[in-house]
Z-matrix of the N, CA and C atoms (Angstrom, degrees):
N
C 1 1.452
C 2 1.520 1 108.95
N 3 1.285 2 104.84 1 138.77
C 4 1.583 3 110.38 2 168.25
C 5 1.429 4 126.59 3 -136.70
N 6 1.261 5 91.13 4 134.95
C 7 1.846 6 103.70 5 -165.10
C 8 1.334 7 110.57 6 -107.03
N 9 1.413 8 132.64 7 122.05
C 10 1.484 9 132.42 8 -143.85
C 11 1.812 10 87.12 9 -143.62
N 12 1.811 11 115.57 10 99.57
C 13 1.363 12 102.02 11 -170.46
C 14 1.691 13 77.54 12 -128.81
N 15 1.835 14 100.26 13 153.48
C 16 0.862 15 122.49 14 -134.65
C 17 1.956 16 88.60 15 -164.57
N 18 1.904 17 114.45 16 136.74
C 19 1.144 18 95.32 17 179.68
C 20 1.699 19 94.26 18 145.47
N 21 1.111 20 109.06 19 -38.24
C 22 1.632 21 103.57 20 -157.43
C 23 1.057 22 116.41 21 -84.64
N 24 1.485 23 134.47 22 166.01
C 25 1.178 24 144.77 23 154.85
C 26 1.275 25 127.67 24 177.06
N 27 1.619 26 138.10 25 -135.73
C 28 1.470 27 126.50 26 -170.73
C 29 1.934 28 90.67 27 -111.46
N 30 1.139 29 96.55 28 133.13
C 31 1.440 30 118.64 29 165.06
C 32 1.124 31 135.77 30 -139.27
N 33 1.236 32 162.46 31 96.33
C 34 1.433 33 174.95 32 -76.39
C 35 1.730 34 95.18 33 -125.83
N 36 1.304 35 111.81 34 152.04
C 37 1.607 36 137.07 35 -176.70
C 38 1.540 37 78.17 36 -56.07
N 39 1.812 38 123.30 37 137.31
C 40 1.403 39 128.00 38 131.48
C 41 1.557 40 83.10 39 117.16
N 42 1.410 41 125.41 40 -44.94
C 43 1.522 42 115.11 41 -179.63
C 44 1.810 43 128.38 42 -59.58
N 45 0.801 44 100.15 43 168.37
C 46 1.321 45 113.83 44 168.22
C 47 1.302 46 145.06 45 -89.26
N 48 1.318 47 156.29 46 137.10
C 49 1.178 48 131.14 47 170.88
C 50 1.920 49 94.11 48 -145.17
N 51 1.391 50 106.02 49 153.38
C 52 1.416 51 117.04 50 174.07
C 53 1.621 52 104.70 51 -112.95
N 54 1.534 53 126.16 52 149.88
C 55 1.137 54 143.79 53 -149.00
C 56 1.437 55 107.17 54 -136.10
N 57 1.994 56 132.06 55 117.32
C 58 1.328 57 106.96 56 -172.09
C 59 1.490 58 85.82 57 -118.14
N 60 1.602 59 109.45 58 164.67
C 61 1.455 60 107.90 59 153.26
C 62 1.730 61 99.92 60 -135.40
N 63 1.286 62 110.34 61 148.44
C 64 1.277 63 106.10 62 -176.95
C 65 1.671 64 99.35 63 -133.46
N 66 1.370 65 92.20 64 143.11
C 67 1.889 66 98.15 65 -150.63
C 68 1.549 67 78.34 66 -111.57
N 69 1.737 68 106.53 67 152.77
C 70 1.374 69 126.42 68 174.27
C 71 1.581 70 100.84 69 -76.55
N 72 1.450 71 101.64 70 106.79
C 73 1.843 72 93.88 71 171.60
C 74 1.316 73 103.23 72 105.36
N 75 1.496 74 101.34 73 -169.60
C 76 1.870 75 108.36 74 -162.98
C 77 1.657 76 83.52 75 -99.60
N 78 1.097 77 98.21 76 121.08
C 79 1.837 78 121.60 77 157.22
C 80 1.763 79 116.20 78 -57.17
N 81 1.492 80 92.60 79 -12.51
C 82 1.853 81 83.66 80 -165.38
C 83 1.706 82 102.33 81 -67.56
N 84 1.488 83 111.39 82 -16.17
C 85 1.532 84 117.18 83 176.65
C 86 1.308 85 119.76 84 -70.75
N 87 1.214 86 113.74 85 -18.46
C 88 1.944 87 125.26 86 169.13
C 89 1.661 88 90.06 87 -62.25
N 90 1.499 89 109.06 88 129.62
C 91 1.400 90 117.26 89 145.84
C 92 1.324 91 111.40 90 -59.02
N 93 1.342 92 105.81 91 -61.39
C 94 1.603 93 113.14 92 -176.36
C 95 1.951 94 117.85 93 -144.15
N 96 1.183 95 90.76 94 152.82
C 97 1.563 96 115.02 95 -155.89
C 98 1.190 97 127.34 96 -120.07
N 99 1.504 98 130.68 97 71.87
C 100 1.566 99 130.66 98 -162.83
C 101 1.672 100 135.55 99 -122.48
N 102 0.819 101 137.51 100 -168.96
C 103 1.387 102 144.67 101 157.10
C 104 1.449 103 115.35 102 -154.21
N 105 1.399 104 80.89 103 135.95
C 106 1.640 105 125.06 104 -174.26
C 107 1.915 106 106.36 105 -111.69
N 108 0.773 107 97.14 106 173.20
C 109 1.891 108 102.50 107 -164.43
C 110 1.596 109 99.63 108 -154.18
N 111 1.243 110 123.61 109 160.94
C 112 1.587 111 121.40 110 160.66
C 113 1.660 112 113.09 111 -153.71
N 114 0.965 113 117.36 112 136.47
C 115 1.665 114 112.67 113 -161.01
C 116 1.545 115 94.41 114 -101.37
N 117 0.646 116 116.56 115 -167.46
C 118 1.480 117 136.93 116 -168.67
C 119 2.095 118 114.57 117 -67.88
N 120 0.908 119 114.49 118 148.71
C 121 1.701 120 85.91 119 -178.56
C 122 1.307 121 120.09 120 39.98
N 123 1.006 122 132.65 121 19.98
C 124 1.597 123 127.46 122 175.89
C 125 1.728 124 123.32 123 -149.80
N 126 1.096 125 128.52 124 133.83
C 127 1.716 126 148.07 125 173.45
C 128 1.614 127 101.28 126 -27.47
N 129 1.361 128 119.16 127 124.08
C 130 1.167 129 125.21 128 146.46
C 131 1.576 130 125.03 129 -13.13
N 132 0.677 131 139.04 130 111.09
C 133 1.753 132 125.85 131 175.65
C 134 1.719 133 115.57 132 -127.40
N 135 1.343 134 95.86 133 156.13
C 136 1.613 135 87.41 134 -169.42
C 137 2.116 136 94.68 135 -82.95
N 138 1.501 137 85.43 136 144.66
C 139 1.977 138 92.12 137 158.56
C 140 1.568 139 123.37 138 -115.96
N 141 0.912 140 107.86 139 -18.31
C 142 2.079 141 109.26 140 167.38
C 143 1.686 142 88.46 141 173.43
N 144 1.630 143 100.54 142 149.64
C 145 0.794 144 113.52 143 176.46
C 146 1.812 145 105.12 144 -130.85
N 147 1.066 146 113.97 145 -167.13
C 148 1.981 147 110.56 146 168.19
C 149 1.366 148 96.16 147 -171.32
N 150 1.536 149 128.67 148 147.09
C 151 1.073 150 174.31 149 -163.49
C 152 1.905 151 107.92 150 -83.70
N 153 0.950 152 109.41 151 143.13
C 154 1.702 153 101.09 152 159.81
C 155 1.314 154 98.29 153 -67.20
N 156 0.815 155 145.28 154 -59.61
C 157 1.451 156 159.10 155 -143.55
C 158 1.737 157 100.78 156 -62.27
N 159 1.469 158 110.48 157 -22.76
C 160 1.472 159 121.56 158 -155.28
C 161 1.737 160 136.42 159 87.65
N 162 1.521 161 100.83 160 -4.51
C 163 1.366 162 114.20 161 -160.49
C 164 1.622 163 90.04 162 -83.21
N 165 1.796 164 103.35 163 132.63
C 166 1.625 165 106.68 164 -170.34
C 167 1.997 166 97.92 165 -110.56
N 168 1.257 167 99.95 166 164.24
C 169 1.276 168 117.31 167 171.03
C 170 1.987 169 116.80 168 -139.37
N 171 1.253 170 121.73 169 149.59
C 172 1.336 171 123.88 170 174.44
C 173 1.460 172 119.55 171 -152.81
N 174 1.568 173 96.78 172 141.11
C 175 1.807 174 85.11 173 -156.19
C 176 1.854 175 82.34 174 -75.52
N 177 1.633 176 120.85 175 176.56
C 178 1.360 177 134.15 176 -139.85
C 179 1.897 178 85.58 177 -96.04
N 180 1.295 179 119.89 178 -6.31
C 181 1.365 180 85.75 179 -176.09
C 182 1.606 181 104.91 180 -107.00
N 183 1.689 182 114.53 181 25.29
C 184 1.224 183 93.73 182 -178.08
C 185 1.855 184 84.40 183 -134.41
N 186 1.179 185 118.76 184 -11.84
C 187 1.391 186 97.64 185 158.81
C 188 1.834 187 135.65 186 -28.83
N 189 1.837 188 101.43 187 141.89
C 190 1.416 189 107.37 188 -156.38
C 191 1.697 190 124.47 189 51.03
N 192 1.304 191 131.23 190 -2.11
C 193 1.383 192 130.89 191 158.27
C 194 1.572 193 104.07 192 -96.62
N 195 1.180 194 119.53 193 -65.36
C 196 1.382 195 115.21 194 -173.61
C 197 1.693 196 134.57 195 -81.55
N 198 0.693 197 139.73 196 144.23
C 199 1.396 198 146.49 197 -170.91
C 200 1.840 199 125.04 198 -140.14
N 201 1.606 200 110.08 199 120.54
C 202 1.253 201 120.29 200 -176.36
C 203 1.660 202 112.38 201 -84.52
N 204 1.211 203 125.91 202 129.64
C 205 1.399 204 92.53 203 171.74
C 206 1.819 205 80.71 204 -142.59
N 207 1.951 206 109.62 205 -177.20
C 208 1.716 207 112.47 206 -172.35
C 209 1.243 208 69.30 207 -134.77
N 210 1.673 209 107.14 208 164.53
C 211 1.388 210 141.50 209 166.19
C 212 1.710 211 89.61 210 -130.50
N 213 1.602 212 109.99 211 100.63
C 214 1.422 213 109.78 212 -176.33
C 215 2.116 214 111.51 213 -76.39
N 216 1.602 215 95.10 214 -13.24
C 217 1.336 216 98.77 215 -174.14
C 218 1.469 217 107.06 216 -102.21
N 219 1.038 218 128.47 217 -18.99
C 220 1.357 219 134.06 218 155.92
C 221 1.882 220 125.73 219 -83.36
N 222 1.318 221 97.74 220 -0.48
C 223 1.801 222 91.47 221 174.85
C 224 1.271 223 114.24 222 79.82
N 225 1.212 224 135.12 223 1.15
C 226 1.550 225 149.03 224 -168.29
C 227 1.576 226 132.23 225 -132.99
N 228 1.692 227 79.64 226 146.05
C 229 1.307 228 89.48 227 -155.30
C 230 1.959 229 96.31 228 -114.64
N 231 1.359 230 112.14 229 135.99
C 232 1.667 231 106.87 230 175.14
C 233 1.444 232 128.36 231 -136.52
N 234 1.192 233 112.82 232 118.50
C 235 0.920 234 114.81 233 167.09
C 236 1.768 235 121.49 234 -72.86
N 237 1.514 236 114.49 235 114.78
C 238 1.702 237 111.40 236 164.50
C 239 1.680 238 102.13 237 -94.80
N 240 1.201 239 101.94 238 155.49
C 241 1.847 240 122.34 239 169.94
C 242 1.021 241 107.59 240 -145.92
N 243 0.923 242 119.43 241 112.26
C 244 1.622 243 149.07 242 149.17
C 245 1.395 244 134.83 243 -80.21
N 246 1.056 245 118.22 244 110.02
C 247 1.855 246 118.79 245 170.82
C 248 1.963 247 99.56 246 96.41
N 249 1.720 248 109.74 247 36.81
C 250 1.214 249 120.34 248 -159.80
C 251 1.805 250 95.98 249 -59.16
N 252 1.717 251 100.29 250 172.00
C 253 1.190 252 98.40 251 -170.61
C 254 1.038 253 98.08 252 -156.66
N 255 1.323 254 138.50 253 162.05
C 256 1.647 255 144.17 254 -170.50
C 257 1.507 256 112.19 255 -59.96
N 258 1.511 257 108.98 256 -62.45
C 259 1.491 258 97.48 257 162.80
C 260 1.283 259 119.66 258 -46.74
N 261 1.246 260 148.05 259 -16.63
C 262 1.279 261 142.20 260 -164.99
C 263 1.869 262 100.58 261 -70.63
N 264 1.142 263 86.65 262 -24.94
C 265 1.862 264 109.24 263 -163.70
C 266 1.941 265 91.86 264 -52.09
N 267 1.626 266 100.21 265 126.14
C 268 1.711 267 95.24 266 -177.40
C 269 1.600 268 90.32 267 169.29
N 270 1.315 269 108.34 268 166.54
C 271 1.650 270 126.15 269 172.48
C 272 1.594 271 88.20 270 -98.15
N 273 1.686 272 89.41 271 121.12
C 274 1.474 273 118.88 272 148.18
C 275 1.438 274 146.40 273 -61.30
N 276 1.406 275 152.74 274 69.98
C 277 1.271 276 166.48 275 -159.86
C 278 1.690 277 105.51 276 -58.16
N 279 1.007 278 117.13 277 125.67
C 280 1.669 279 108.38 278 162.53
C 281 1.549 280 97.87 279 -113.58
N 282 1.450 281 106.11 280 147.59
C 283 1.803 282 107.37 281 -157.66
C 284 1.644 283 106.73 282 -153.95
N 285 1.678 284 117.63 283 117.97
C 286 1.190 285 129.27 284 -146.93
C 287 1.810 286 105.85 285 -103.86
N 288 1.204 287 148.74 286 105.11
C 289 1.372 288 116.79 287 -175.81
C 290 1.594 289 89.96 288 -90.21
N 291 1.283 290 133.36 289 -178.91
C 292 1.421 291 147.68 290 156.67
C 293 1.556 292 102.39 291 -140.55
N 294 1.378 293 123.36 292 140.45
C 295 1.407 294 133.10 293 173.80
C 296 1.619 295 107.07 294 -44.66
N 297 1.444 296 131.68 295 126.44
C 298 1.678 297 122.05 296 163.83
C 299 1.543 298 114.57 297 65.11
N 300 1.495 299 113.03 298 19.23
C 301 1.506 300 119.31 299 -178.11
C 302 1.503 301 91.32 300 -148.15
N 303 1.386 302 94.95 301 144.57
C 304 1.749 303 119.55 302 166.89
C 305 1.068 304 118.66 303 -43.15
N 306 1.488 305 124.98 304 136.79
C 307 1.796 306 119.10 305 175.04
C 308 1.415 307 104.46 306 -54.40
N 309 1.575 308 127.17 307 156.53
C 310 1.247 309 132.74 308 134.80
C 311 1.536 310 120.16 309 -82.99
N 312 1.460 311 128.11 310 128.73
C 313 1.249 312 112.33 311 133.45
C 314 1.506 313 128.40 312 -94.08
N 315 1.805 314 117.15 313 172.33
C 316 1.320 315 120.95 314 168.12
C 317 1.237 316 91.03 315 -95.29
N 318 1.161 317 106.02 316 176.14
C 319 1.727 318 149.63 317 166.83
C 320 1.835 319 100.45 318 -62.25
N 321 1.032 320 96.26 319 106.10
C 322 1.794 321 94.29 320 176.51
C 323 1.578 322 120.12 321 -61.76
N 324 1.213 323 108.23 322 151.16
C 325 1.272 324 137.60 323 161.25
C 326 1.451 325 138.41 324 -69.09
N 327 1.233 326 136.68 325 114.20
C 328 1.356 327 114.20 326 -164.04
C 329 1.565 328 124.82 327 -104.20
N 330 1.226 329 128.55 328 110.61
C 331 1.362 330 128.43 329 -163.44
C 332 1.520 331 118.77 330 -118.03
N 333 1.566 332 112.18 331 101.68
C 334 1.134 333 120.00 332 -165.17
C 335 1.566 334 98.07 333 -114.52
N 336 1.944 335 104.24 334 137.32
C 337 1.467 336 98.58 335 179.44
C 338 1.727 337 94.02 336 -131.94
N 339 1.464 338 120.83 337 147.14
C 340 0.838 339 117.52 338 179.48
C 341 1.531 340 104.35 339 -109.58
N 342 1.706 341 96.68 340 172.50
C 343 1.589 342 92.98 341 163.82
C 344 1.284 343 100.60 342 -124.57
């Protein structure tokens, strides 16, 4: 599997930026489908993930700013952020589960916001 995410760059405190990953093949075989980020000195952490099913999750500091959504006919997976913020500032992960197979990750993304 290959995860090809795409999206990042420098954006100012309060802006926005949207995040794609586009998975080799039909995604409907991912149980689940997320991004994770890691800032500098610090552990990978998950930021929303979503379900085949559609069922979403977000870790608590990006709730109501961020949003997961799939394009099951396009292979993609996106992260939007809204109301960005300096901490937000970190390399982006796009991250594949499949049932009885090893996670994939992509190649991170880099998302720097200033103030």
């Amino acid at each position: 599997v290959q995860l090809q995410a795409s999206g990042g760059g420098l954006v100012q405190a309060g802006g926005s930026m949207r995040l794609s990953c586009v998975a080799s093949g039909n995604i409907f075989r991912f149980n689940v489908m997320a991004w994770y980020r890691q800032c500098p000195g610090k552990q990978r952490e998950l930021v929303a993930s979503i379900t085949s099913g559609g069922n979403t999750n977000y870790a608590d500091s990006v709730k109501g700013r961020f949003t997961i959504s799939r394009d099951n006919a396009g292979n993609t997976v996106y992260l939007q952020m809204n109301s960005l913020k300096p901490e937000d500032t970190a390399v982006y992960y796009c991250y594949a589960q499949e049932a009885y197979k090893s996670p994939s990750w992509g190649k991170g993304t880099l998302v720097t916001v200033s103030s």
